[in-house]
C-alpha positions in Angstrom: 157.4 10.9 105.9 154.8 12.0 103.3 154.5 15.7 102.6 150.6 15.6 103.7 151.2 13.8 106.4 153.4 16.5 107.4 151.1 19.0 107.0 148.8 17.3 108.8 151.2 17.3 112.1 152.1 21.2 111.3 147.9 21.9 111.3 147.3 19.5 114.5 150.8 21.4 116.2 149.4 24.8 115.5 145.7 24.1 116.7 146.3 22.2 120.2 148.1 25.3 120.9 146.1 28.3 120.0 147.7 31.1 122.5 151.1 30.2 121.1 150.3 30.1 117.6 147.9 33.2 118.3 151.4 35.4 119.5 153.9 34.3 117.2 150.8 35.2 113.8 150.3 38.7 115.4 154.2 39.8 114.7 153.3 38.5 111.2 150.3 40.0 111.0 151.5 44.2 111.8 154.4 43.5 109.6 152.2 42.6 106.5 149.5 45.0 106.9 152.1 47.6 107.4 153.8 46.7 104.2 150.2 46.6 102.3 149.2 49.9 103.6 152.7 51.7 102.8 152.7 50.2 99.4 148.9 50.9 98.8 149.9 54.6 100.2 153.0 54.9 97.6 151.5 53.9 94.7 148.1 55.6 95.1 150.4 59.2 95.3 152.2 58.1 92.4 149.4 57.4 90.7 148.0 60.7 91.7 151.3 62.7 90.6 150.7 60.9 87.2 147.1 61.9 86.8 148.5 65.8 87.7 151.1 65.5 85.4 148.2 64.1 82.5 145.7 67.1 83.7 147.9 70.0 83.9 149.2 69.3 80.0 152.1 67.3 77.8 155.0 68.5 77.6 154.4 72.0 79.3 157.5 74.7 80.3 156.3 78.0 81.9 158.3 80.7 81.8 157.8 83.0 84.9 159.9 86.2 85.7 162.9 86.2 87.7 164.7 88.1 90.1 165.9 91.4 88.9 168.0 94.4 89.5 167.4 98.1 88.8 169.8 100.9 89.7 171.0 98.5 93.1 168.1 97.4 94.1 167.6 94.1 93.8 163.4 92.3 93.8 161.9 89.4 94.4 161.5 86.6 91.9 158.2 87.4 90.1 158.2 91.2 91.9 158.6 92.8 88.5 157.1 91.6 85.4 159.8 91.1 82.9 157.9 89.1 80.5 156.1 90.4 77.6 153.4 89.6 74.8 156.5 89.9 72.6 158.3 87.4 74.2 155.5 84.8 73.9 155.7 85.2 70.1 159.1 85.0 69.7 159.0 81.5 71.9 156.0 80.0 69.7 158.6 80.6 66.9 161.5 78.5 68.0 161.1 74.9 66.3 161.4 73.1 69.6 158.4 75.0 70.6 155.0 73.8 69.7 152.5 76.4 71.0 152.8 79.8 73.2 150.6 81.5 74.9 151.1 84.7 77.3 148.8 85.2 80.2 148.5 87.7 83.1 145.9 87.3 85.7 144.6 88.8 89.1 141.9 88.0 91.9 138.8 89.9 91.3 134.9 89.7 92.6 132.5 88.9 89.7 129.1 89.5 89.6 126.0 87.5 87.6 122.7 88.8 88.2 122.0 88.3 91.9 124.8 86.1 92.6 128.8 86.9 92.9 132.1 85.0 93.5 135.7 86.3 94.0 137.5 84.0 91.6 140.8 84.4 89.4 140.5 86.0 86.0 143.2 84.6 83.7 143.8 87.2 80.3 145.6 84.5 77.6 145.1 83.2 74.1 143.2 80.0 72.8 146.8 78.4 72.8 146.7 78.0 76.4 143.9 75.7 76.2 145.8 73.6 73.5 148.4 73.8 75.7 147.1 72.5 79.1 144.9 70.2 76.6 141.4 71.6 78.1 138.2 71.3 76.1 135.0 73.0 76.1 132.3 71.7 77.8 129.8 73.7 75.9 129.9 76.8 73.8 133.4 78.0 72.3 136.7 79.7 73.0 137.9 83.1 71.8 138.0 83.4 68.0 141.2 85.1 66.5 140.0 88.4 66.3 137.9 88.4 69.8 141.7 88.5 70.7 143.2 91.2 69.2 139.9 93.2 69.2 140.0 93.3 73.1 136.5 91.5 72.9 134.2 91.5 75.9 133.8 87.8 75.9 134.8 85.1 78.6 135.5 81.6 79.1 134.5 79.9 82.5 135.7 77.1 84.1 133.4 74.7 85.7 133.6 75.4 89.4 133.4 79.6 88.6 129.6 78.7 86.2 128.5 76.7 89.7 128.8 79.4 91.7 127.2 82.1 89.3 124.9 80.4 87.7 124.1 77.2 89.8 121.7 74.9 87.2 121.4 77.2 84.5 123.2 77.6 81.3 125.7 80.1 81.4 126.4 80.4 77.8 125.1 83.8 76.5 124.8 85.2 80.2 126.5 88.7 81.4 129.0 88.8 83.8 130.6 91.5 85.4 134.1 92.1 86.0 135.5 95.2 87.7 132.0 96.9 86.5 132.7 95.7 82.7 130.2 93.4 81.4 131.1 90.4 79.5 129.5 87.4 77.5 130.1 84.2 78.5 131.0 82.4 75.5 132.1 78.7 76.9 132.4 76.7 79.6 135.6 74.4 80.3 135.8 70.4 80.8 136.7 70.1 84.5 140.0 69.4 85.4 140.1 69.1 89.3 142.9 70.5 91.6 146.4 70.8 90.8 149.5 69.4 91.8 150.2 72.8 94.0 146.2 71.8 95.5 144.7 74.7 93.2 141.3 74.5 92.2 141.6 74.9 88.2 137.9 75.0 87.8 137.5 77.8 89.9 138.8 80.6 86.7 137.3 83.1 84.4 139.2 83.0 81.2 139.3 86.3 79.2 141.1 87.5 75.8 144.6 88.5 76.9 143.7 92.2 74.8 140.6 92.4 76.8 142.9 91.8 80.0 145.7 94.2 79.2 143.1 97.2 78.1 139.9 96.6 80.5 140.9 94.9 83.2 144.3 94.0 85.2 146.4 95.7 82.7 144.2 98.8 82.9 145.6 99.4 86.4 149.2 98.7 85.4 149.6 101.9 82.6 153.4 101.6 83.1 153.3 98.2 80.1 150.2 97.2 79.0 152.2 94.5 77.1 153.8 92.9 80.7 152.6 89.3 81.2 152.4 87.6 84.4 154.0 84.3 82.7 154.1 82.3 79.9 152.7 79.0 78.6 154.5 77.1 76.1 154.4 73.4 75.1 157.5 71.8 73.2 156.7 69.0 70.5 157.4 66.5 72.0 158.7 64.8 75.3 162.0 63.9 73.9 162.7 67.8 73.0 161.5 69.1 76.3 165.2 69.4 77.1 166.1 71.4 73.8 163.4 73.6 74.4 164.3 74.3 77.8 167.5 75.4 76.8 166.4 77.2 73.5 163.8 79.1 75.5 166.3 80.3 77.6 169.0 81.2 75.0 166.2 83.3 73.3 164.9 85.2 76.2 168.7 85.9 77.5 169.0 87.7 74.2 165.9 89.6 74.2 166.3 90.7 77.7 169.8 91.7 77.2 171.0 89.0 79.8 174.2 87.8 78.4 176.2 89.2 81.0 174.2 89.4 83.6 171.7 86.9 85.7 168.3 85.9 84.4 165.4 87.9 84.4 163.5 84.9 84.3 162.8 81.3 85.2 162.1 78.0 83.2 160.2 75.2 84.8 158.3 72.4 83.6 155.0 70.6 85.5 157.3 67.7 85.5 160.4 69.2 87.1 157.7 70.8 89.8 156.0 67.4 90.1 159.1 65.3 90.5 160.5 67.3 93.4 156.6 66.7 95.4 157.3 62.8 93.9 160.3 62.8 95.6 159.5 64.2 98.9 156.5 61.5 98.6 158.9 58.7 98.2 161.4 59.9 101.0 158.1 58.9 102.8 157.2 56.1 101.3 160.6 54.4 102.4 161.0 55.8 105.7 157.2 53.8 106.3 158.0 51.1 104.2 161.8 50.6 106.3 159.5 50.1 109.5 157.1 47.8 107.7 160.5 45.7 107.1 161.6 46.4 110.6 158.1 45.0 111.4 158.1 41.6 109.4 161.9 41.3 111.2 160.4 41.3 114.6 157.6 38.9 113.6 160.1 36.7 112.0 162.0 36.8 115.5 158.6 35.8 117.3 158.4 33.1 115.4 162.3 31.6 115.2 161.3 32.3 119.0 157.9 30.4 119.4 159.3 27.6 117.7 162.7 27.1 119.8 160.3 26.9 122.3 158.3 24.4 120.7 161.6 22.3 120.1 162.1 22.1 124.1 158.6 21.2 124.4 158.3 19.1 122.0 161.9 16.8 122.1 160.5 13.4 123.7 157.8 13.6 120.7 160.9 14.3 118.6 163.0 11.6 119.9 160.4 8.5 119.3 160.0 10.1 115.9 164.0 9.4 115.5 163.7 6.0 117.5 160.8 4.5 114.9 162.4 5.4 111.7 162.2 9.3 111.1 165.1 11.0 109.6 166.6 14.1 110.9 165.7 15.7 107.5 162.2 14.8 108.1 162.1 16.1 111.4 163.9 19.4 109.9 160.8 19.9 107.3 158.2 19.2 109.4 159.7 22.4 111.5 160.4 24.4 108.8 156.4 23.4 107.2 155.2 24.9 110.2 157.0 27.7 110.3 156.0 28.7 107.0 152.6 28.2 107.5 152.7 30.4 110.5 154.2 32.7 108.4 151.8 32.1 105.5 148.6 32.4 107.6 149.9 35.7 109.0 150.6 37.3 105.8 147.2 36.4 104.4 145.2 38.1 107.7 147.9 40.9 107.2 146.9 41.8 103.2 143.6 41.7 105.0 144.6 44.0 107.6 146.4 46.6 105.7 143.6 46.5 103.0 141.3 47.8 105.6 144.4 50.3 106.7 144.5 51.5 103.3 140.9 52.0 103.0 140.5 53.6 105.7 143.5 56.0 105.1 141.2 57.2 101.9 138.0 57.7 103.9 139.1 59.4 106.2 142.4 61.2 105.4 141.4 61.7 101.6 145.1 60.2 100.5 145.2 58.4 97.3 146.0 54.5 97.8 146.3 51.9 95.3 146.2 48.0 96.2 148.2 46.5 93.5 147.4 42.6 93.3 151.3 41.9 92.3 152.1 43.8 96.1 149.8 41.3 97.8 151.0 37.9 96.2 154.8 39.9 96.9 153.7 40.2 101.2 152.5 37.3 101.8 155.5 35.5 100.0 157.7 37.9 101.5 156.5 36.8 104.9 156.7 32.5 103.9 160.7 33.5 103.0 160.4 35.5 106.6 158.7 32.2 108.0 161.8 29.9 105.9 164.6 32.5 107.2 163.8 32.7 110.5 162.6 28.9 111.0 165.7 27.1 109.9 167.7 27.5 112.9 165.1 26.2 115.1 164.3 23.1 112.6 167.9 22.1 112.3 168.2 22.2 116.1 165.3 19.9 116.6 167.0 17.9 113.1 170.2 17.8 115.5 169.0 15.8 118.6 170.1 12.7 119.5 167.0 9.9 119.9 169.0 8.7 122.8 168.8 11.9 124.6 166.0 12.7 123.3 163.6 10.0 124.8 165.7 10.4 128.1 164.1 14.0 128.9 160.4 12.3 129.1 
């Protein structure tokens, strides 16, 4: 028997009977469409976890204080600040270490003309922005001696100009922080929200001198040198490791912490980002083990349906025998339309969990991304279903006897 002419049985089979064929498609269907969505779903957060790790900076360590002790009593991580300008120097010194850059910062109200807006005020150097790899958007960034000169001049991120200055151009403007006027010298490219769902545009950048002396620091008199954290970028992504450990090694010996624990913490964005990556994909299987579970209870409809169509169907199958046809004939034509059951089912599945996917976005706001290798990979997934699940049922209908066969008419 001629392969089209098979196909042509499998299409007539499958359309005189469109309730059956109907049930046994819609197991196929939800286990598709669930495969789509969760792999649309998993990639899109990857995706996104790649674009944080590309917009917070390469190859970036921060250095935030740790845990310490003082005369018994012990403080929370980050209670006391350990870290100093000093300490940001030394780091930018170490050969593993590309740039530094110390930063202290604090929630404050800011005023511009008739308009204000409580926003964060970030005191660092121009190496931060090389760091996190930010441009200007228009203007400029602190010169070298606006830094050490304690200048009155700021840098604004993208959301912060919105809401002060709406339209206009905030370059040249006054703004006033804690009562201090200051220039606005530059606005930042924006950058979006971070992996910790931060707004990064929403930031008032200020010389870390002018911080320490006018602002944030002017309420701390204890050390006007005491950071909040530290920025540092090693030179490449290969020596990430070595600068994690040469950071450390340095700061032990400043801090006096041979002996005794840390005073500090090392992280990098990707460390930070690969623990939220792997919570993501503890997700993404868990889904993606019930789309499997899904496609296995569609491939049981079917093996199902198509017993059932073999006990229907065995006086057709035993002339077929009588007049010539051979029991591997009668096994493909089975097997034909079980993959095609499984074939159409997996195409109006992709289509299915497209729409999921989409609608996931719209109204959720959760990244997806619709790979085209993941489509061609479900519906093919659910044919080999359609072949796994279909060869019992074909062989049994391969097995009969014509004899027998013709006798249950």
């Amino acid at each position: 028997m001629r392969l089209v002419d098979m196909l042509r049985v499998a299409a007539q089979a499958l359309v005189e009977n469109p309730v059956r064929t109907l049930l046994t498609l819609l197991g196929v269907v939800i286990g598709v469409a669930c495969v789509v969505s969760m792999a649309a779903i998993g990639a899109g957060a990857q995706q996104r976890i790649t674009e944080e790790i590309g917009s917070f900076g390469a190859n970036v360590l921060i250095v935030n204080p740790g845990a310490t002790n003082k005369d018994g009593v012990s403080s929370a991580s980050g209670a006391r600040k350990s870290l100093t300008e000093a300490d940001a120097r030394a780091i930018g010194e170490l050969d593993t270490i590309r740039y530094a850059a110390p930063s202290d910062f604090g929630t404050v109200q800011i005023v511009a003309k008739d308009r204000n807006w409580s926003t964060t005020v970030n005191g660092t150097t121009t190496k931060h922005f090389a760091i996190r790899q930010w441009t200007i958007a228009s203007g400029r960034v602190f010169s070298g001696e606006e830094e050490t000169s304690a200048a009155k001049v700021a840098v604004i991120g993208a959301t912060a100009a919105e809401r002060l200055f709406g339209t206009d151009d905030p370059i040249g403007q006054i703004v006033r922080i804690l009562n201090t006027p200051f220039t606005v010298i530059g606005v930042m490219v924006p950058k979006g929200v971070s992996f910790d769902g931060q707004n990064q545009d929403d930031v008032v950048f200020v010389p870390i001198s002018a911080a320490a002396v006018r602002l944030i620091g002017g309420a701390n008199s204890v050390n006007h040198d005491a950071v909040a954290y530290i920025l540092a970028s090693a030179r490449s992504s290969d020596w990430m490791r070595y600068a994690v450990d040469d950071v450390k090694a340095l700061l032990r010996q400043r801090h006096d912490r041979e002996t005794r624990d840390d005073d500090f913490t090392v992280t990098t964005a990707s460390a930070a980002l690969a623990a939220q990556e792997s919570s993501t994909r503890t997700v993404a299987l868990l889904l993606g083990s019930v789309a499997l579970f899904s496609l296995i209870v569609g491939g049981i409809s079917i093996m199902n349906i198509m017993l059932v169509c073999v006990t229907e169907r065995t006086p057709e199958i035993g002339l077929r025998l009588a007049i010539g046809a051979r029991p591997r004939d009668i096994e493909r034509q089975f097997l034909i339309e079980a993959v095609a059951l499984s074939a159409i089912g997996g195409v109006f599945g992709v289509v299915l969990g497209v729409i999921a996917a989409v609608l996931v976005t719209r109204v959720l706001g959760w990244p997806v991304f619709i790979a085209p290798e993941m489509i061609a990979v479900s519906v093919g997934l659910a044919a080999a279903f359609g072949v796994a699940f279909g060869w019992y049922p074909a062989r049994r209908a391969a097995a009969l006897q014509p004899v027998e066969a013709l006798r249950s008419r």
